[in-house]
C-alpha positions as CSV (number, residue, x, y, z in Angstrom):
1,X,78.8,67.4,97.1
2,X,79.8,71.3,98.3
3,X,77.8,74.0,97.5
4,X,80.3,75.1,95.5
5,X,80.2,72.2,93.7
6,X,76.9,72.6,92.2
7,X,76.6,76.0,91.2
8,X,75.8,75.4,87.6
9,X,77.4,78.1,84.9
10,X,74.9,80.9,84.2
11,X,75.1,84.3,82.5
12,X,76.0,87.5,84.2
13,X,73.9,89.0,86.9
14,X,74.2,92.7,85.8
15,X,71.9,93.3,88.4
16,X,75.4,93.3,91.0
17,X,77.1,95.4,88.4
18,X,74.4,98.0,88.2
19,X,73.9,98.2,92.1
20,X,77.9,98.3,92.3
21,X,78.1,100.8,89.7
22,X,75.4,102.7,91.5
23,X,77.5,102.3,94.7
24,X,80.3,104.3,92.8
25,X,79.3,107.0,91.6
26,X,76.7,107.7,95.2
27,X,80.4,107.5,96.9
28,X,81.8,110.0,94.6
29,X,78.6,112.2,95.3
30,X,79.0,111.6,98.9
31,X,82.7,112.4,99.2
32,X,82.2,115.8,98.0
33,X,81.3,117.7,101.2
34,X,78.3,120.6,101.0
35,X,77.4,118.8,97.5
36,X,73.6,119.3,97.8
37,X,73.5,116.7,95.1
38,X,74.5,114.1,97.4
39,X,70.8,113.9,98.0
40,X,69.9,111.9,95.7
41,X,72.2,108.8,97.1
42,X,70.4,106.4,99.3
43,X,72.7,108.1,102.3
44,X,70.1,110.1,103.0
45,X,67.1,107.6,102.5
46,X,68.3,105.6,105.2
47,X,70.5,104.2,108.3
48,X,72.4,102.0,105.1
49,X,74.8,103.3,102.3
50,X,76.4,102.6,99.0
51,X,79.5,101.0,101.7
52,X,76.9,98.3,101.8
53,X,76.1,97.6,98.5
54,X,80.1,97.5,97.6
55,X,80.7,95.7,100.3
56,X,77.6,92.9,99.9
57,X,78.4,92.8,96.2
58,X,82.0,92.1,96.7
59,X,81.8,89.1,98.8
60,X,78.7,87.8,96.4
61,X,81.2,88.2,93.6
62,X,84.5,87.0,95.2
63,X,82.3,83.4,96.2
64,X,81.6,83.9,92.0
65,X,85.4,84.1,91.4
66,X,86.7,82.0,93.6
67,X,84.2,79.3,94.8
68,X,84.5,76.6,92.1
69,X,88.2,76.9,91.6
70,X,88.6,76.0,95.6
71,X,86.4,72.8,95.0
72,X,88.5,72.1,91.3
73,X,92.1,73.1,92.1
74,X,92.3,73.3,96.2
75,X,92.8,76.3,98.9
76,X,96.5,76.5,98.0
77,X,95.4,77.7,94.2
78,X,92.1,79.4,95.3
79,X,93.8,81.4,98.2
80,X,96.7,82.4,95.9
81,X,94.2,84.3,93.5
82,X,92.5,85.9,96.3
83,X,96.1,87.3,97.5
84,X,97.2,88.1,94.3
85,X,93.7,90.2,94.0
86,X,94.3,91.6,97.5
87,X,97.9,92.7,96.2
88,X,96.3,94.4,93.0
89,X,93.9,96.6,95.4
90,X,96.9,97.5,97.8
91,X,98.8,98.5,94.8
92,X,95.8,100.9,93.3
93,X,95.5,101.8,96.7
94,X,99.0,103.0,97.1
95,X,99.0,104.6,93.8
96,X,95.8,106.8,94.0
97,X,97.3,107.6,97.7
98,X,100.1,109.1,95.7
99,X,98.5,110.4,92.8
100,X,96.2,112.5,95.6
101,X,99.0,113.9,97.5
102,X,100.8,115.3,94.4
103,X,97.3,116.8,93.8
104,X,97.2,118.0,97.2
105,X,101.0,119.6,97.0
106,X,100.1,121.2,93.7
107,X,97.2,122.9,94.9
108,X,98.7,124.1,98.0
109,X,101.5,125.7,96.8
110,X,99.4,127.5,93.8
111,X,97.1,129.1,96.5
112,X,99.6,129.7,99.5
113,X,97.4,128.0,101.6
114,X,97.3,124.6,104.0
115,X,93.5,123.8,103.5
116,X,93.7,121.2,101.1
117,X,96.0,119.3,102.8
118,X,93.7,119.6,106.1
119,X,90.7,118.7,104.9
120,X,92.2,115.3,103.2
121,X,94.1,114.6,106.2
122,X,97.4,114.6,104.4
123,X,99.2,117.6,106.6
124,X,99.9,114.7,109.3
125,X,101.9,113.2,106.5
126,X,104.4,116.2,106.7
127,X,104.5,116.4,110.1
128,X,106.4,112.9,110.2
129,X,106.9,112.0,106.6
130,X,108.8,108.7,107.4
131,X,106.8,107.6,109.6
132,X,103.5,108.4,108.2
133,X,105.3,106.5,104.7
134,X,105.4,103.7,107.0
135,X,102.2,103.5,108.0
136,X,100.6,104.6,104.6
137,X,102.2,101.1,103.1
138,X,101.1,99.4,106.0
139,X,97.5,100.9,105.6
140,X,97.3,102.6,109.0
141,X,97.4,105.9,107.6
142,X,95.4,107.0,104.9
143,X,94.0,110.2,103.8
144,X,90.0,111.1,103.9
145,X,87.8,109.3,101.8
146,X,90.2,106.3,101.3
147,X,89.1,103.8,103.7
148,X,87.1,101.2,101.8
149,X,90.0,99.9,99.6
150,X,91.8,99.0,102.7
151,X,89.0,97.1,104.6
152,X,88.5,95.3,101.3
153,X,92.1,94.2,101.1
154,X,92.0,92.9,104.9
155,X,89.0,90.9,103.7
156,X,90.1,89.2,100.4
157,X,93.7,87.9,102.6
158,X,91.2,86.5,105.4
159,X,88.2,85.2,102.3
160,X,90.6,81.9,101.6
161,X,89.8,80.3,104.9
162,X,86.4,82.1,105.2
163,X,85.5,80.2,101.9
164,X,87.1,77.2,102.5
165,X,84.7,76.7,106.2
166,X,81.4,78.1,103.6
167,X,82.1,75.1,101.2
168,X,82.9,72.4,104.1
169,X,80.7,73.7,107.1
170,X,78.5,77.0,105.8
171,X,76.4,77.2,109.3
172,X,79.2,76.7,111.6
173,X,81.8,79.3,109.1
174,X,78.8,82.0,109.3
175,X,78.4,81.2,113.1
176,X,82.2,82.2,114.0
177,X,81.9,85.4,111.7
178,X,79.2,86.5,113.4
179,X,80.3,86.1,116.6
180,X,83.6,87.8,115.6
181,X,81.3,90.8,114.6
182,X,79.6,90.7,117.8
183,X,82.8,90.5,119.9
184,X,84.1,93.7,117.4
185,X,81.6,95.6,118.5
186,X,81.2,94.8,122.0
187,X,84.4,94.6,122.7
188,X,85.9,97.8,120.2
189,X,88.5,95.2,118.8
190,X,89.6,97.2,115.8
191,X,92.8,97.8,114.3
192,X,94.4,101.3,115.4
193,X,95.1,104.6,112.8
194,X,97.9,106.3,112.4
195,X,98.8,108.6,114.0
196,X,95.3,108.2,116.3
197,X,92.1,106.3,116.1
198,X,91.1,102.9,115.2
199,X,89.7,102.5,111.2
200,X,86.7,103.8,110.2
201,X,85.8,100.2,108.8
202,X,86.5,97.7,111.2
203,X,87.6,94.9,109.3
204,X,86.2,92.7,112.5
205,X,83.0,93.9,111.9
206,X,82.6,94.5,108.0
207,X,83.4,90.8,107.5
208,X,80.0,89.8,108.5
209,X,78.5,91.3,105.7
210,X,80.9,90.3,103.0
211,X,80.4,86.7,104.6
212,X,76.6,87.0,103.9
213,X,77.2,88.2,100.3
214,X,79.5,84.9,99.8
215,X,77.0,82.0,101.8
216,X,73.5,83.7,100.3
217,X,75.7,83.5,96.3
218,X,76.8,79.9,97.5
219,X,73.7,78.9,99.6
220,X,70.9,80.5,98.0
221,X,68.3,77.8,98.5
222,X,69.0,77.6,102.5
223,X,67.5,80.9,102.2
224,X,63.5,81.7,102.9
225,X,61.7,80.6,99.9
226,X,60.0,83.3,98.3
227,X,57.0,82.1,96.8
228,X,56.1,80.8,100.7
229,X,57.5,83.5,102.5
230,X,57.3,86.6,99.9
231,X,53.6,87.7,101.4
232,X,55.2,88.1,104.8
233,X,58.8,89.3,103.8
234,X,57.7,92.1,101.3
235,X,55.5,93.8,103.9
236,X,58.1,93.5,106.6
237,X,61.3,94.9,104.6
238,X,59.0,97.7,103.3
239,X,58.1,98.6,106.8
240,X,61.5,98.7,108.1
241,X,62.9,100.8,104.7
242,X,59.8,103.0,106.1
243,X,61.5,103.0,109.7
244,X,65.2,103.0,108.7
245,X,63.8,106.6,106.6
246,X,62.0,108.1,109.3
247,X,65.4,107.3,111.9
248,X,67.5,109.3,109.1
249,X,65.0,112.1,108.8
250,X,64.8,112.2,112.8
251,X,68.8,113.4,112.5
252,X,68.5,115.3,109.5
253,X,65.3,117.3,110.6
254,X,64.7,117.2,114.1
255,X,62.5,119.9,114.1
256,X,60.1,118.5,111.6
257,X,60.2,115.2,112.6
258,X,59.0,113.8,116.3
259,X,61.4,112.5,118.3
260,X,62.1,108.9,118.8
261,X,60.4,107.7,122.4
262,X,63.6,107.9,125.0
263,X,63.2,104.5,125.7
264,X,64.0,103.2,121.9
265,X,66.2,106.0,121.5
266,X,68.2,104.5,124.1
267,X,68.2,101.2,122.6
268,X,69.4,101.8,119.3
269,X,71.7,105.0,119.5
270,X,74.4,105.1,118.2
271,X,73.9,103.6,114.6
272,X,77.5,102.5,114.6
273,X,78.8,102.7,110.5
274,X,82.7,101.5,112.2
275,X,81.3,98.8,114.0
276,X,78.2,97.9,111.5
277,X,75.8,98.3,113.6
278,X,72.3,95.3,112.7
279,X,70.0,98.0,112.2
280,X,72.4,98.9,109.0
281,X,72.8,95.3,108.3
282,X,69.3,94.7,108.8
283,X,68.1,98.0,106.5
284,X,70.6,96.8,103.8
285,X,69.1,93.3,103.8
286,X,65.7,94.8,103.3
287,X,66.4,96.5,100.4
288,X,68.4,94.0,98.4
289,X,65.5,91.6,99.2
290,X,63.2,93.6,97.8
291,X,65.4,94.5,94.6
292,X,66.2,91.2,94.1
293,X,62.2,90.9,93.9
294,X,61.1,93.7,92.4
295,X,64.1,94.0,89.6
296,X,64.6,90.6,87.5
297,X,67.5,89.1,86.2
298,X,66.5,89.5,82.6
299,X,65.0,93.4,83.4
300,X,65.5,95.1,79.9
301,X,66.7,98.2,82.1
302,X,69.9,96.4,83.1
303,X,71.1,96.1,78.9
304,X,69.3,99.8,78.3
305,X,70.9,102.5,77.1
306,X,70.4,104.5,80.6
307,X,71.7,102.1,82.6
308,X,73.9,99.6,80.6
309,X,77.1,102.5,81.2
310,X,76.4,101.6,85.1
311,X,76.9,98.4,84.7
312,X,80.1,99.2,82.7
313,X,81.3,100.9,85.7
314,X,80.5,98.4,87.8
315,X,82.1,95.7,86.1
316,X,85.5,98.1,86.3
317,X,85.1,98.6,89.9
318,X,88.7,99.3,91.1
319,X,89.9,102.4,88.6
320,X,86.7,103.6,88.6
321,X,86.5,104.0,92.3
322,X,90.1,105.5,92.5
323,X,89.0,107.4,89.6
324,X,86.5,108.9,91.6
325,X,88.3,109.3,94.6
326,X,90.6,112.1,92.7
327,X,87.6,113.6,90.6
328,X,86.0,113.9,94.7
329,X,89.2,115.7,95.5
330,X,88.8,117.9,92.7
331,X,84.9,118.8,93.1
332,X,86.1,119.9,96.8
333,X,88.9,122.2,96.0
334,X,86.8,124.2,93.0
335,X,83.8,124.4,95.5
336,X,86.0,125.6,97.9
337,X,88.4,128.0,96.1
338,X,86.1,129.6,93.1
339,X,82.6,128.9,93.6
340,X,80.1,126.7,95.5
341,X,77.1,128.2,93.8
342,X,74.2,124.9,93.2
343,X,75.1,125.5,89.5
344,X,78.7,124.8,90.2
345,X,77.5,121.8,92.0
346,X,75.3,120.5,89.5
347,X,78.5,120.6,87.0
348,X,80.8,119.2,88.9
349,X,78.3,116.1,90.2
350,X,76.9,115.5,86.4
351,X,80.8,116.0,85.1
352,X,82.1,113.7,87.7
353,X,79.7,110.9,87.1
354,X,80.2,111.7,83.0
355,X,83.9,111.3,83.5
356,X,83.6,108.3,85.5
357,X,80.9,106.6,83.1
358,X,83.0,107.1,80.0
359,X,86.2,106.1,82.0
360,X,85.0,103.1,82.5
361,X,83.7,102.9,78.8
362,X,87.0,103.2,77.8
363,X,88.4,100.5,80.3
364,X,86.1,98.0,78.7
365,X,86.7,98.4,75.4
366,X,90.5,98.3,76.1
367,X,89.9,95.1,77.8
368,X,87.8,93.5,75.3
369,X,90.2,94.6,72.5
370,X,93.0,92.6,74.7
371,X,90.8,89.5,74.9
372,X,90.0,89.9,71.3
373,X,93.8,90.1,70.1
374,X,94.9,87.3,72.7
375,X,92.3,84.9,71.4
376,X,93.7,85.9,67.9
377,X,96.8,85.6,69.0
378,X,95.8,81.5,70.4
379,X,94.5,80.3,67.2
């Protein structure tokens, strides 16, 4: 019998909506540039990001989805869910592409000015308008900021055989995707940008990860047991969080913090985010071991009133990251055109995340009203 097989039916881990959530609104934070507020994301606690956690969580979630209805109803079925999904991205992708530009336009023309449409990235689409239409709807041009919906479409149309070799042969599947993340990175095989560049996620690479997410959901007692390992593990992931902290605080303050030694500088610079460099996989790893220790899957937190509208948001993952691609957008161009002031900043970050929180709200009430009147609607 497959792994998939014998997952059993459980309740909800709002543990991978909360850190999703999270994820969300720390991108929002982080896409707003000279946001001192940004601070507070684990960006600057370490050589791993909130690209991680979405990325991790969506491949956990996707072997969730999709796992036992390969096993029940075949690749064919399973594989035409995942396309479908990958098609609803590309769409939301396409529209919040749009939706930004018209933003962009608007703003340019009030103030007489190019600099919004410089700092997105979207004066290249002028500068060739067909051909940059082109390769906007074949997703090799995009704007700034919008490169995660992308690399997760690339990955949902490549999950159905990925899954299908994790249920039928797990070690071999995760063998080949590692090695295709070696060869990414050693080899810069990447998929070019429009109109220059290769993507800032390499699909090639960012697999790996979203593979892991999917064989630890579907494999989780191949995995170090932690009541043997835990007094070993603990200690070690907490001492790399400590060394993944004092590598980011190296860059950020290198006049407060010694240098590394030239030799291990050597060895481990650049921390490539494009090519997902093992020291990020690595620091990511140690983390969600540790929260997956430290925080329960019953924690009272997770259903609190603090932190149950984060799990909202993470449950609504798509609109509210689109969402808070265009509230980013619109942080930037107050800071930049009336006032940048740290009270302007604290506004905008708390409004931002208060917008996005209450969007999603909204989104799941809608939803659950929808279920509610269909179920009616049954009986």
């Amino acid at each position: 019998m497959s792994a998939a097989e014998k997952q059993q039916p459980t309740r909800r881990d709002y543990r991978l909506d909360f850190f999703r959530g999270l994820a969300l609104l720390f991108i929002f934070l982080n896409h707003i540039p000279g946001n001192s507020f940004s601070w507070i994301t684990n960006k600057h606690f370490g050589i791993s990001d909130a690209t991680e956690i979405f990325i991790f969580v969506s491949g956990y979630a996707a072997a969730i989805v999709y796992g036992k209805l390969l096993v029940t109803k075949g690749l064919r079925s399973s594989a035409a869910r995942m396309v479908r999904r990958a098609g609803t991205i590309y769409v939301a992708h396409i529209a919040t592409f749009l939706i930004l530009m018209t933003l962009t336009l608007w703003v340019s023309d009030l103030y007489g000015g190019i600099d919004a449409l410089v700092n997105t990235n979207l004066l290249t689409f002028l500068v060739d308008p067909p051909m940059a239409l082109v390769e906007t709807l074949l997703l090799g041009y995009r704007p700034m900021n919008m490169d995660v919906l992308p690399l997760y479409v690339v990955l949902l149309l490549f999950f159905p055989l990925g899954l299908w070799g994790l249920v039928h042969h797990p070690l071999k599947t995760m063998a080949v995707s590692a090695a295709i993340w070696l060869a990414a990175g050693q080899f810069d095989i990447n998929f070019m940008r429009y109109p220059a560049g290769v993507w800032y996620f390499n699909p090639f690479a960012w697999q790996f990860l979203f593979m892991i997410g999917a064989f630890i959901r579907l494999y989780p007692k191949n995995l170090p047991r932690p009541e043997v390992y835990d007094r070993v593990l603990q200690p070690a992931a907490l001492a790399f969080l400590v060394f993944g902290f004092y590598l980011i605080a190296v860059y950020q303050w290198p006049e407060m913090v010694p240098a590394l030694p030239p030799v291990l500088d050597g060895l481990i610079n650049p921390i490539s985010k494009t090519d997902l460099d093992i020291l990020r996989i690595l620091h990511f790893l140690a983390a969600a071991y540790l929260a997956s220790r430290w925080i329960s899957i019953d924690a009272p937190f997770l259903t609190g009133r603090l932190a149950w509208p984060v799990v909202v948001a993470g449950q609504q993952s798509l609109p509210i990251f689109c969402f808070g691609i265009l509230l980013s957008f619109s942080g930037r161009w107050i800071m930049r055109v009336y006032d940048d002031s740290l009270a302007t900043q604290f506004i905008i970050s708390l409004g931002g995340i208060a917008f996005m929180l209450i969007f999603a709200d909204m989104l799941s009430r809608y939803y659950a009203f929808r279920r509610s009147k269909a179920k009616t609607a049954a009986a």
